[in-house]
DOLUMDO-537899 format. One line per field, with one value per atom (N, C-alpha, C): residue in one letter; atom name; x, y, z. Coordinates in steps of 0.05 Angstrom, whole numbers. Example, Ala and Ser with C-alpha at 12.3 -4.5 7.8 and 13.67 -1.06 7.14 Angstrom:
2
resn = c(a_a_a_s_s_s)
name = c(N_CA_C_N_CA_C)
east = c(264_246_264_257_273_258)
north = c(-114_-90_-66_-45_-21_1)
up = c(156_156_156_142_143_157)
***
This chain:
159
resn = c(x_x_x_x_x_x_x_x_x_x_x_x_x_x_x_x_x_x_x_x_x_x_x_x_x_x_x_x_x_x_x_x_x_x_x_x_x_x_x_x_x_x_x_x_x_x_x_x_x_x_x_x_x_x_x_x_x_x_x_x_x_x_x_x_x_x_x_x_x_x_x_x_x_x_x_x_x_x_x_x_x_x_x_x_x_x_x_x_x_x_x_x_x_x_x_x_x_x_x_x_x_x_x_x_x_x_x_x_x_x_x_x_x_x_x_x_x_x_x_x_x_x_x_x_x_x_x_x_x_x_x_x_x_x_x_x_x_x_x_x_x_x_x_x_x_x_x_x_x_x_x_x_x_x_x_x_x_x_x_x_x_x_x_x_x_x_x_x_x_x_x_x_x_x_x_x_x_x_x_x_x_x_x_x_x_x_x_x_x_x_x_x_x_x_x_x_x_x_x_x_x_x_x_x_x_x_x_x_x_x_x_x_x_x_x_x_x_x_x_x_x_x_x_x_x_x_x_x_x_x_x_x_x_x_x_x_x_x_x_x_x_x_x_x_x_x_x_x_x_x_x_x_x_x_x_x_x_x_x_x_x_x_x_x_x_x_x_x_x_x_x_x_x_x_x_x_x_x_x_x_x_x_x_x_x_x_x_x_x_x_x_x_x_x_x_x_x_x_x_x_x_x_x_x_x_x_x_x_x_x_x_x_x_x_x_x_x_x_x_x_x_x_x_x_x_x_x_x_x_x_x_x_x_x_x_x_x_x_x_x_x_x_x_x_x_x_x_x_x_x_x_x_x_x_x_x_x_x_x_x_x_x_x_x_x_x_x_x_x_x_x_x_x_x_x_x_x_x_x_x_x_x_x_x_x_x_x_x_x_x_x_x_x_x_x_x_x_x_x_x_x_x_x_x_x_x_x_x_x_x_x_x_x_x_x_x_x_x_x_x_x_x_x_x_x_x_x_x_x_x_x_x_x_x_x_x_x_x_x_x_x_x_x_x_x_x_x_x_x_x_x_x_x_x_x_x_x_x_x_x_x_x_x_x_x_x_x_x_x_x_x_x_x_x_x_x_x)
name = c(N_CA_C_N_CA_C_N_CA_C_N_CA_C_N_CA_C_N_CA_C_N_CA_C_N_CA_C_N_CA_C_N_CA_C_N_CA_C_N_CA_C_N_CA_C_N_CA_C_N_CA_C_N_CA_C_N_CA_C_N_CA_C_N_CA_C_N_CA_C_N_CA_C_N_CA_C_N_CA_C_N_CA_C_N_CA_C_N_CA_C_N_CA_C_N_CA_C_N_CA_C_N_CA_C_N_CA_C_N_CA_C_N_CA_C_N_CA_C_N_CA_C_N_CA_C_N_CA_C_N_CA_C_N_CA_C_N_CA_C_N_CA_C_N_CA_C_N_CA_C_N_CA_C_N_CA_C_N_CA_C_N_CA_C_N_CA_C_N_CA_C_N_CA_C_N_CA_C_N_CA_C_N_CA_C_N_CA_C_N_CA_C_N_CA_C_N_CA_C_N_CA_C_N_CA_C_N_CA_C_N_CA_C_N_CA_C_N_CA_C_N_CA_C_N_CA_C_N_CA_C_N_CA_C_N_CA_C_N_CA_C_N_CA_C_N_CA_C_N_CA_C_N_CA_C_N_CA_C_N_CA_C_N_CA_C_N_CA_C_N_CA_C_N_CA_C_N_CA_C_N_CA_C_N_CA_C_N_CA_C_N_CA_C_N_CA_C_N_CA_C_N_CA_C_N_CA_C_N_CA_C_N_CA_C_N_CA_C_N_CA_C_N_CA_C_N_CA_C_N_CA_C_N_CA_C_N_CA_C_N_CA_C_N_CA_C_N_CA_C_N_CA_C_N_CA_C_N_CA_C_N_CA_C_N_CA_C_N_CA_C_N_CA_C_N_CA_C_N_CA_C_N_CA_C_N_CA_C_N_CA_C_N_CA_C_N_CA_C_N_CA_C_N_CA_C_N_CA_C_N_CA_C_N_CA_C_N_CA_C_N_CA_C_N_CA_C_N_CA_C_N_CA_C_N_CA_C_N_CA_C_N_CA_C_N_CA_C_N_CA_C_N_CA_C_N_CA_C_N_CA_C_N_CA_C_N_CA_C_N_CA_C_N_CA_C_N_CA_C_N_CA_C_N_CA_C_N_CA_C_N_CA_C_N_CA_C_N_CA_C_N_CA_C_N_CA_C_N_CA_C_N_CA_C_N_CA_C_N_CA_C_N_CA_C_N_CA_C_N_CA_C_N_CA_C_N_CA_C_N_CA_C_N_CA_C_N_CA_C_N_CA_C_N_CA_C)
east = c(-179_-201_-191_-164_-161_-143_-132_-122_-142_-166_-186_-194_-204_-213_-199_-166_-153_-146_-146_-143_-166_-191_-227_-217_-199_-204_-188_-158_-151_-147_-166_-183_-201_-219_-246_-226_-203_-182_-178_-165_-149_-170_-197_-214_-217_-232_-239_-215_-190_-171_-165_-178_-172_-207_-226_-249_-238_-230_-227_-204_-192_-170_-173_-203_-213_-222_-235_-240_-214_-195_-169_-154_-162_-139_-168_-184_-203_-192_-198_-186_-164_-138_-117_-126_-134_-136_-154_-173_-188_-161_-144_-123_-110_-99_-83_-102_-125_-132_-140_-140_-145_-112_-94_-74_-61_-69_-56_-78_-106_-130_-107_-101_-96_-62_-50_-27_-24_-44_-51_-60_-73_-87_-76_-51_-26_-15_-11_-9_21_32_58_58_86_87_82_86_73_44_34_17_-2_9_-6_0_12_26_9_-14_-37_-55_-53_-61_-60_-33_-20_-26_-36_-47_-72_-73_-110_-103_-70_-75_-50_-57_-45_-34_-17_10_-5_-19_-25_3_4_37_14_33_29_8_22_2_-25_-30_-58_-82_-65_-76_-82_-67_-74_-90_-88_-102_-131_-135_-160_-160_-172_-180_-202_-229_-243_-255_-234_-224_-222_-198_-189_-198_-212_-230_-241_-234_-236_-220_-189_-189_-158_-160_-131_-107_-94_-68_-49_-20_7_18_40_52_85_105_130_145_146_164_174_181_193_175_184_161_174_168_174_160_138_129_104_110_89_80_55_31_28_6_-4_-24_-32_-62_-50_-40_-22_8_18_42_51_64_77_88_83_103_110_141_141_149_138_143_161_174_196_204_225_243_258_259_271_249_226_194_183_184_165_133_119_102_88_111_93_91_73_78_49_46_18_9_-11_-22_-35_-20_-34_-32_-64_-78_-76_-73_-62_-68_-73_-72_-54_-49_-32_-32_-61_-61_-59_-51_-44_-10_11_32_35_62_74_86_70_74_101_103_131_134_123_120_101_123_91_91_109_96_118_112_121_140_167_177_186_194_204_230_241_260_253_234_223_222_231_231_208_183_159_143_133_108_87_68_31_16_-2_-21_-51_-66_-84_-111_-130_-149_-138_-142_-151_-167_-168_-193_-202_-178_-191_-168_-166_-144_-154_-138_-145_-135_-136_-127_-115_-87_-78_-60_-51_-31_-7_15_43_64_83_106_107_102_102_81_68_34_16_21_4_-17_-48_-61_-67_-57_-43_-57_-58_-70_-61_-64_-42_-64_-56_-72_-71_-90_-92_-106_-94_-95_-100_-117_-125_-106_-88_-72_-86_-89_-94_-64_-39_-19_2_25_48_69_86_112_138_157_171_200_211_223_264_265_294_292_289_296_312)
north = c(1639_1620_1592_1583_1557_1546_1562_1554_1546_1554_1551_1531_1523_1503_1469_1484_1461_1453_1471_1462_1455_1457_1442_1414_1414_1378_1361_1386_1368_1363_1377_1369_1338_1348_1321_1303_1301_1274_1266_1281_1271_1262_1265_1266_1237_1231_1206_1188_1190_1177_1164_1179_1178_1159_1171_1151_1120_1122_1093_1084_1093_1074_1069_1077_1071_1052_1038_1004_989_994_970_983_1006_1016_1000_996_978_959_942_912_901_922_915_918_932_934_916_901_881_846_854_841_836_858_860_849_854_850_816_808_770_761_775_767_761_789_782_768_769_736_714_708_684_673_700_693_698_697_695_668_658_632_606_612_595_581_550_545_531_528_516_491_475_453_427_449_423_433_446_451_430_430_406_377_372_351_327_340_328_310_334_321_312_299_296_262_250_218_218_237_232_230_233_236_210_193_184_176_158_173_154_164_144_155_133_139_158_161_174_166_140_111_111_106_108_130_147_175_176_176_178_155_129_108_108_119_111_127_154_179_179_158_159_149_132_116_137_154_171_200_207_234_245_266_269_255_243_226_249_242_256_245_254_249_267_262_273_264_277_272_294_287_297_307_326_339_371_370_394_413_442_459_458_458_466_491_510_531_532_561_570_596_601_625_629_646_658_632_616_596_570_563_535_535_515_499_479_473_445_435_408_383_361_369_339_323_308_274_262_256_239_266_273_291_280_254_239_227_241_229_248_269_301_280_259_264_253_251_258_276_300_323_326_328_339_368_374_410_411_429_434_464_463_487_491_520_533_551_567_599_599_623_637_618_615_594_576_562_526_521_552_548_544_532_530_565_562_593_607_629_637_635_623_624_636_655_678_657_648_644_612_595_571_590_573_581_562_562_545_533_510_500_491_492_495_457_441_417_420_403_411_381_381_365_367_362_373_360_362_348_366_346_359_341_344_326_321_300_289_300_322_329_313_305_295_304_292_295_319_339_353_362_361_357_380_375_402_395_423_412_409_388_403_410_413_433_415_390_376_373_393_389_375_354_330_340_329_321_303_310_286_304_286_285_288_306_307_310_292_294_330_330_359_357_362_360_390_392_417_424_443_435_441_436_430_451_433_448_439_458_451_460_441_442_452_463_468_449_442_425_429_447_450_475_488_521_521)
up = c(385_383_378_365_355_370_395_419_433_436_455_452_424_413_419_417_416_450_460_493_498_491_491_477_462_455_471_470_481_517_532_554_555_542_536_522_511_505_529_544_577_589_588_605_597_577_561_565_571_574_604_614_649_654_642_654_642_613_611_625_642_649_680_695_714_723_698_706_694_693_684_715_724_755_770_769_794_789_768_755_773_768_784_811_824_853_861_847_851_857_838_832_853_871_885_921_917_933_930_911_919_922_913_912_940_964_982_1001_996_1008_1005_975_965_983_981_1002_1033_1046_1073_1070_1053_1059_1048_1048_1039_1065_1065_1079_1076_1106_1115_1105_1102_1099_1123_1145_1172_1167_1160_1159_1145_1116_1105_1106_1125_1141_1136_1155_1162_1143_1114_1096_1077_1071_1061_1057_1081_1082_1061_1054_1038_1010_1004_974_964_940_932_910_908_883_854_830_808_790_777_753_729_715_688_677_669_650_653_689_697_691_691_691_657_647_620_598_615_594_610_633_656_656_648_667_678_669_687_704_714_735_763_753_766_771_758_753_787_796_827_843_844_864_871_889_909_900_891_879_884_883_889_864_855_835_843_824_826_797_797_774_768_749_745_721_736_715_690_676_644_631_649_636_654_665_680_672_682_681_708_712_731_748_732_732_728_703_714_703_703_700_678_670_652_664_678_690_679_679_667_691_681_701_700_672_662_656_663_644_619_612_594_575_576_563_564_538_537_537_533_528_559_579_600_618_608_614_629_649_655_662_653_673_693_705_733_734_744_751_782_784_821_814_839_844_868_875_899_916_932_956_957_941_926_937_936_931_965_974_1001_1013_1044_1046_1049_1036_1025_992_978_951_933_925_907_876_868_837_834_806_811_777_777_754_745_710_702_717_722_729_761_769_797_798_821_813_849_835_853_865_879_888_890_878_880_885_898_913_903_890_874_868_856_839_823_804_783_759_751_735_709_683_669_646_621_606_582_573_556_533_507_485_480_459_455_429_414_393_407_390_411_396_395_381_350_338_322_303_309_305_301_333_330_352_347_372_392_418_439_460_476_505_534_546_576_597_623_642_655_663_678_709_734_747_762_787_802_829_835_856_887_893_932_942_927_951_940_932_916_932_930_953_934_937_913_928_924_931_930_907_902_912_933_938_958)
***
C-alpha cells in the first residue's frame, strides 16, 4: 500500500512538473520563432546603402547637452561595445572618455546580415534614432546621464 501511495505522488509530481514547464517550452519556441523572423529580415550592407544618406553624424556633446533638439532625428554614430545583452549594448565613443558611453537598443534585425549577436570588443557603426538620455548609477556611485539611442542597422566593422 505505501508503494502505491508513493508511486501516486510521485506520478501527480512528474505530472505537475511537466504541465508547468509547458508554458516556459512555448516561451522558448515563441523565442525561436521571432528569432529566425528577426534574422531573415536582416539586411545586407549594400543593402542599406541606400539608406544610409538619411542619417546623420551628431558628436557626443550634442546629444547629451541638447537631447531635445535631437529626440527622433536619424543619426550614425561609431564605437566600440563595452557590454552587450540580448536588447542593447554599451558604446563607447571615446574609448579614452568612459563618460561617453551611449546605449543602444537592437534586436536581431537591426544587426548586418550574417550577424547573430553584437559582443563585447565588437568595434561597430549604428545608424539609429535619437531617443533621449537616461539616467543611471555608474561604477562610482554617481548619478550621470547617457544618451540612448534605437538601432535602425548596425554594421560591425572589425570582423
Amino acid at each position: 500500500m505505501v508503494k502505491r501511495i508513493a508511486f501516486i505522488l510521485l506520478f501527480l509530481f512528474l505530472c505537475g512538473a511537466f504541465i508547468l514547464n509547458i508554458d516556459s517550452f512555448g516561451a522558448e519556441v515563441q523565442k525561436v520563432k521571432q528569432n529566425s523572423h528577426d534574422l531573415s529580415s536582416q539586411l545586407t550592407e549594400s543593402e542599406f546603402k541606400t539608406e544610409q544618406d538619411n542619417y546623420v553624424y551628431v558628436s557626443f556633446d550634442n546629444l547629451y547637452e541638447n537631447p531635445q533638439i535631437y529626440k527622433n532625428t536619424k543619426i550614425y554614430q561609431k564605437g566600440l561595445v563595452l557590454k552587450s545583452d540580448e536588447d542593447f549594448a554599451i558604446v563607447s565613443l571615446d574609448r579614452n572618455d568612459r563618460s561617453k558611453d551611449v546605449k543602444v537598443s537592437y534586436d536581431l534585425s537591426t544587426l548586418s546580415k550574417g550577424i547573430s549577436r553584437l559582443e563585447a570588443g565588437n568595434e561597430i557603426r549604428v545608424f539609429g534614432k535619437f531617443n533621449d538620455v537616461e539616467n543611471f548609477t555608474n561604477s562610482k556611485g554617481r548619478e550621470v546621464m547617457r544618451p540612448v539611442i534605437k538601432a535602425n542597422f548596425i554594421q560591425v566593422t572589425n570582423s
